[in-house]
Every structure is written in structure tokens, then in C-alpha cells.
N, C-alpha and C positions, 0 to 999 in steps of 0.2 A: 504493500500500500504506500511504501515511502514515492514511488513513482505517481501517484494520482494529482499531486499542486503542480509536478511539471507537467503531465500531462494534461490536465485544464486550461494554463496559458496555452499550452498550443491549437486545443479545438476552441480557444476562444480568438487567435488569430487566423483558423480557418474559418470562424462564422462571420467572419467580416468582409469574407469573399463574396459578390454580388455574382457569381458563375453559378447557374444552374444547369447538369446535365445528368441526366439517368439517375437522379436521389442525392445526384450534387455531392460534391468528394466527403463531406461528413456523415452522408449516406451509408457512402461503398465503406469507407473508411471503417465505419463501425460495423458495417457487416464483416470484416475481414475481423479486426480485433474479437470481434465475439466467437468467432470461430477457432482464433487462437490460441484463446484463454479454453474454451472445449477441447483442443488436440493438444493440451500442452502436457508433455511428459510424454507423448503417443510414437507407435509407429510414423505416423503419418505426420506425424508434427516436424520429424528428425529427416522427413522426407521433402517434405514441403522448403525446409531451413536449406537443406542440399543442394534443390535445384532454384530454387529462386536465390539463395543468399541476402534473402532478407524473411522478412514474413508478410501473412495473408493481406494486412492492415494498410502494408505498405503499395505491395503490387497491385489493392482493388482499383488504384486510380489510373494505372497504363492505358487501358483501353480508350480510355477520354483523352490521356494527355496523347495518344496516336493519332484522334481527329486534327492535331495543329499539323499533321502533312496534309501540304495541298492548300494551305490557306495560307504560301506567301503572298505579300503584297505585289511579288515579281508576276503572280500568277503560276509559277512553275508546277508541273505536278509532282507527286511523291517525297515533298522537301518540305522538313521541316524548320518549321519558320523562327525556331527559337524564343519562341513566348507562350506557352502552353497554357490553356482554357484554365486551368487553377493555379495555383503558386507552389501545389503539390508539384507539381510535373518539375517542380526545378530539380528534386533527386534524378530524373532521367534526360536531362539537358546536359547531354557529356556526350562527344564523339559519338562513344559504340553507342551506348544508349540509343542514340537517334538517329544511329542507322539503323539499329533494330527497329524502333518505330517503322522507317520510309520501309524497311524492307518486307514488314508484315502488311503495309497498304500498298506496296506494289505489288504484292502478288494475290492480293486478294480487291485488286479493283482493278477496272478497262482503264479507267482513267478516274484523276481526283483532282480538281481543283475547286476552289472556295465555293462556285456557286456547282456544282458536279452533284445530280439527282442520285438517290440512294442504289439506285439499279447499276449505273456506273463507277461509281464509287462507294462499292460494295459492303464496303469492312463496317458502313453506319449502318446497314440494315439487320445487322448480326444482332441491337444491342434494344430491339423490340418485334412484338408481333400486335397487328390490333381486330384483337377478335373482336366480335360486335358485342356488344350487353344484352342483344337478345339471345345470345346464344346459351348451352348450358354447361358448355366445357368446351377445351382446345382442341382440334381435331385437324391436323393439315389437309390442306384443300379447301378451307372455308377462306372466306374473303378476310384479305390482313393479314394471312400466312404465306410459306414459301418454302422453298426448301433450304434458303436461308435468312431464314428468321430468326429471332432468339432461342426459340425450344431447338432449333435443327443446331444453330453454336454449340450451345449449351452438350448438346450429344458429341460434334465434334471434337470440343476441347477433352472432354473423357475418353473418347474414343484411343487418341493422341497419348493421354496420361495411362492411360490401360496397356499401351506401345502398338496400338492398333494403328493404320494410315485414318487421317482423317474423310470422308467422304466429301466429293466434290458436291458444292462446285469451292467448299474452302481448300485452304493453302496453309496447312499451320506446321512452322520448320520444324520447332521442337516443345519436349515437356517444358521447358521452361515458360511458352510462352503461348502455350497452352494454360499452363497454370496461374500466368497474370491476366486471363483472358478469362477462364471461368471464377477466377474471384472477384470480378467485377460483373460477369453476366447474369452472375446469382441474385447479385441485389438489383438488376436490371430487372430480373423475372417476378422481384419483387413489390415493385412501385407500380402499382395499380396501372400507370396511365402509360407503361411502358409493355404491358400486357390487352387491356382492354379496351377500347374505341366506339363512343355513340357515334351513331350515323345519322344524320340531322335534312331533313330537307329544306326548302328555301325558307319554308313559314318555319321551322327551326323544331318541327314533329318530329319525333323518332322512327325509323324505316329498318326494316331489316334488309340488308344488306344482298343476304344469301338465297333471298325470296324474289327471284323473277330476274332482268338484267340490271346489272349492280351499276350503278352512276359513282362516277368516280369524285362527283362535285359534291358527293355525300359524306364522305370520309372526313372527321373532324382531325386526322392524323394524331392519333394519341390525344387529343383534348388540343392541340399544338393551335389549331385555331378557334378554339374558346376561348374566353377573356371574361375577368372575372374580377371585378372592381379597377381595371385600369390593368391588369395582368394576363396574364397567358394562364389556361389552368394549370398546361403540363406542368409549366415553372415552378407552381405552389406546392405542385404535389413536389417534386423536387427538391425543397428547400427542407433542409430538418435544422429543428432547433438547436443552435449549439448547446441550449442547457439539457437538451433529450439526450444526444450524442454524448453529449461528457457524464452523465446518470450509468448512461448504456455499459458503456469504457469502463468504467471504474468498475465494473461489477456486479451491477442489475440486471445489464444485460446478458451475461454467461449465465447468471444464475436463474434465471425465468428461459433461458434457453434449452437446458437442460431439462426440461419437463414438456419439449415440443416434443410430442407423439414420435415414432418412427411411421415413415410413409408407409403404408400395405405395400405389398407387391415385389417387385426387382428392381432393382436401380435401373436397368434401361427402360423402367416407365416411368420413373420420378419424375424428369424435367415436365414431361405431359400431365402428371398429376400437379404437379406443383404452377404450371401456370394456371390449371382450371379453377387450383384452389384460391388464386389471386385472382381471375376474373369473377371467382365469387366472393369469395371477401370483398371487391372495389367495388361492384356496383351502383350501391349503393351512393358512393361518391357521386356520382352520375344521376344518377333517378331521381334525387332528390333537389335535380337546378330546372329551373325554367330557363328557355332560351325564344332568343329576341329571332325575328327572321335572318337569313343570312343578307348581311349589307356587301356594300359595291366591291369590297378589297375582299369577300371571301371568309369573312369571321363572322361566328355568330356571337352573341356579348349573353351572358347567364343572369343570373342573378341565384343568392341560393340563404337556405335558410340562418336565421342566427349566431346557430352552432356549429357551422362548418368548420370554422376555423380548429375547435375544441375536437371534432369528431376527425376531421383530417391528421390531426397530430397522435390521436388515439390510434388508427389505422397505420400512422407509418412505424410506432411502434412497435407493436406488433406484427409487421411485414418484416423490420427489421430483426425482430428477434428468432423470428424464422428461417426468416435466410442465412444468419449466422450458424441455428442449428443444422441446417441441411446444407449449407457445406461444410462443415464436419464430418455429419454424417457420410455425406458422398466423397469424401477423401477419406474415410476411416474404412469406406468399403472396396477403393482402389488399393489402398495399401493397410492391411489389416495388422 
């Protein structure tokens, strides 16, 4: 516990970061720390130390700080621009480091530059899937899935860690980065709005997606354009409270971890069960906003009860503490 004053100044100069992406680095961050404190003394903890040479906590934010290739101001692709989306990314702003980076987005994208759609610049579509909320669980082939989506990552990075190839159409060179890939994808499959998506028509009515031919103008892209008091929703859902994050860290979080169920089944159905289990947990997030029709630029604007703000932060705790135990768990089952 003598580590808990240093580590409060620090998630409290991360909560000053105005970055939000995939549950925003005090997200991952704590998902990774909660898993570590679970595998600590473990096979798999001794294994994890091996091939990252650091731990969970630290490598959950790679995968975001590998979105700054492609977004130099040169326009160049595959090149990273030396200012990374958090202040996290400065541990991997070194040489190799960020050739590693360019070299996991050139080979898992056609091409990447700043404004580069997710089909192109592939490596951003790995870090969600957006099933509809009318749906009752994930099932590839429904509208918002792929076969590389978040659940399909998610299996590759294991696959990879298991010493299996990973299935195309990824490119993942090694366990190492594989394994900075699925400690950030985990809390990815966590955040409601990085899993689930209302489908909105002009008058701003809910439509299901998978019922008749799917309009593309309907996809609210993970919440990415609702807005919601002057904000983005995704953003919100993204943003966790440094005072939640440093609670978590210190040890609430491990310990309310440890009392998450183990999943039924086999690990190659987890990632499937574990995003159903997030579009049903979030829904709710969702069902309970009213939206305005869609306006000229494409957004629809919400509005939503009270308590959201209360009930949002209730939800990402609990996404987070689950995610911490399920990667655990799913490293405790690659390497027993």
C-alpha cells in the first residue's frame, strides 16, 4: 500500500487529459492494473512480465497510442507523428517503439492517413463492433460486425498468444504484441458504446437495422454522432472519473473483481459471450434518451434523464471490473 499517494498523483495527472478514446487511457489503464493485481504471483503473470517487459497496466494504452501513424501533419502514411492521442504514449515515443507502432498499421491497413475510413485503415476497426440494441446478443453477420471487428481481434490476439497464426485478414508479428493488443481490446469490448449502436432515423425513431435493407444514414456509429448536452455521447461514455480509476487501482477494484463469475463454456466463446453480455448491460444507456430528428451535418442531439450522469458512472464501473477479471481469466487459461 506504500505505492497508493504515488500512484494517485499520477491518475490524477492523467485525469487532466481532455483525450477521449475506447474508455480513454484511465479506462484501459485500470483494466490492465486490475488484472494484474489478479495474476500477481501467477503463471501467467511471470509470462505476461516476459514478453511485454512491463505489465498489463502499462501496455493497455498501445493500441491508441498506434492510431498517431498516419496522422502526420506531412500527410505521410504509416508514420508516426511523435505526439501521441495521451501523454501515456510518451513511454512508447522511442525509435523501436514506433517502429513497432508504423509497422503493426502497415501491415494491417491498405493505406492510413489522418482522414483514411476504417475499411482502409484497418487497425481502427479492430477496437469496436456496433450491434444494434434491438438485437439480443452478438452474432457475426449482423449489421456492425465483420470479420474484423472487435470480437474477431479479440480471437486473433489469442489465437497468436496460444502460438497459433493469427486469421486473416489480421497481421499480428508477435506474442508480444498480440498481448499489448488484447489488453487494450478487452476494455474496448467493455464500454458499452464500443460494442452496441442505436440506429436512428431522420425523425430520430429507433429502426432495426437487420430488418429489410439496412441504410447506412442510420448508423449512429457507436453513439459517435449523438450529442448530448454540447458533447459527443461516445466521448462520455469514454471519460472515467479519475476519483473511480484511483478507488479501482488501489484495490477495490481486484477485490470486487474476484467475485466476477467465471464465463460458462470454452474460452473460444468468451469474446462472443462477453460482448452480448455488454450489449446487454449498455442498453439501457441508450433506451432511456430521447433524440431530436437528425439535423443538416448528420447528428442527432439527445437529451436524457437526471441520473444519467450517476447511472453512467455506475455502468462503467462495473464494465471495468469485469474486464479486469476476464482478462485474467483469459490469460490464466492460455498459460495455466
Amino acid at each position: 500500500m506504500r505505492t497508493v499517494p504515488k500512484l494517485v498523483a499520477v491518475l490524477l495527472l492523467l485525469a487532466s487529459s481532455s483525450s477521449a478514446q475506447a474508455f480513454g487511457p484511465l479506462g484501459h489503464q485500470t483494466v490492465g492494473g486490475i488484472a494484474d493485481q489478479l495474476l500477481r504471483g501467477s503463471a501467467a503473470a511471470a509470462r505476461v512480465r516476459s514478453i511485454l517487459g512491463s505489465n498489463l497496466q502499462t501496455a493497455a494504452v498501445w493500441a491508441d497510442c498506434a492510431k498517431g501513424v498516419g496522422q502526420a501533419r506531412s500527410g505521410a502514411p504509416f508514420v508516426y507523428d511523435g505526439s501521441g492521442p495521451y501523454p501515456e504514449c510518451t513511454y512508447y515515443e522511442n525509435p523501436a517503439s514506433q517502429r513497432a507502432m508504423e509497422a503493426f498499421v502497415r501491415r494491417n491497413a491498405t493505406r492510413c492517413y489522418a482522414n483514411s475510413s476504417d475499411e482502409v485503415c484497418r487497425h481502427k476497426s479492430y477496437h469496436y463492433t456496433d450491434v444494434a440494441t434491438t438485437q439480443p446478443r452478438y452474432a457475426r453477420g449482423l449489421v456492425g460486425t465483420s470479420d474484423h471487428d472487435l470480437v474477431a481481434a479479440i480471437q486473433a490476439c489469442v489465437a497468436v498468444l496460444r502460438g497459433q497464426p493469427a486469421p486473416a485478414p489480421f497481421n499480428l508479428a508477435s506474442k508480444k504484441e498480440a498481448l499489448r493488443l488484447l489488453s487494450h481490446y478487452l476494455g474496448d469490448l467493455h464500454q458499452p458504446m464500443h460494442v452496441l449502436s442505436v440506429y436512428l432515423d431522420a425523425a430520430g425513431q429507433v429502426v432495426d437495422p437487420d430488418a429489410g435493407v439496412f441504410d447506412p444514414k442510420t448508423s449512429t456509429k457507436g453513439a459517435n454522432t449523438i450529442w448530448l448536452k454540447g458533447a459527443k455521447l461516445h466521448a462520455l461514455w469514454d471519460g472515467v472519473p479519475g476519483r473511480l480509476a484511483t478507488r479501482l487501482l488501489a484495490g477495490e477494484g481486484a477485490a470486487a473483481a474476484a467475485q466476477v463469475p467465471v464465463t460458462s463454456g470454452g474460452p473460444e466463446g468468451w469474446p462472443e459471450a462477453w460482448a452480448t453480455d455488454t450489449l446487454l448491460a449498455g442498453r439501457a444507456a441508450l433506451s432511456v434518451l430521447s433524440f431530436a430528428p437528425r439535423d443538416a451535418s448528420g447528428v442527432w442531439k439527445a437529451s436524457a434523464p437526471a441520473d444519467y450522469k450517476a447511472s453512467r458512472e455506475a455502468l462503467q464501473r462495473e464494465q471495468m471490473i469485469k474486464a479486469g477479471a476476464r482478462l485474467a481469466a483469459l490469460l490464466q487459461d492460455i498459460w495455466p
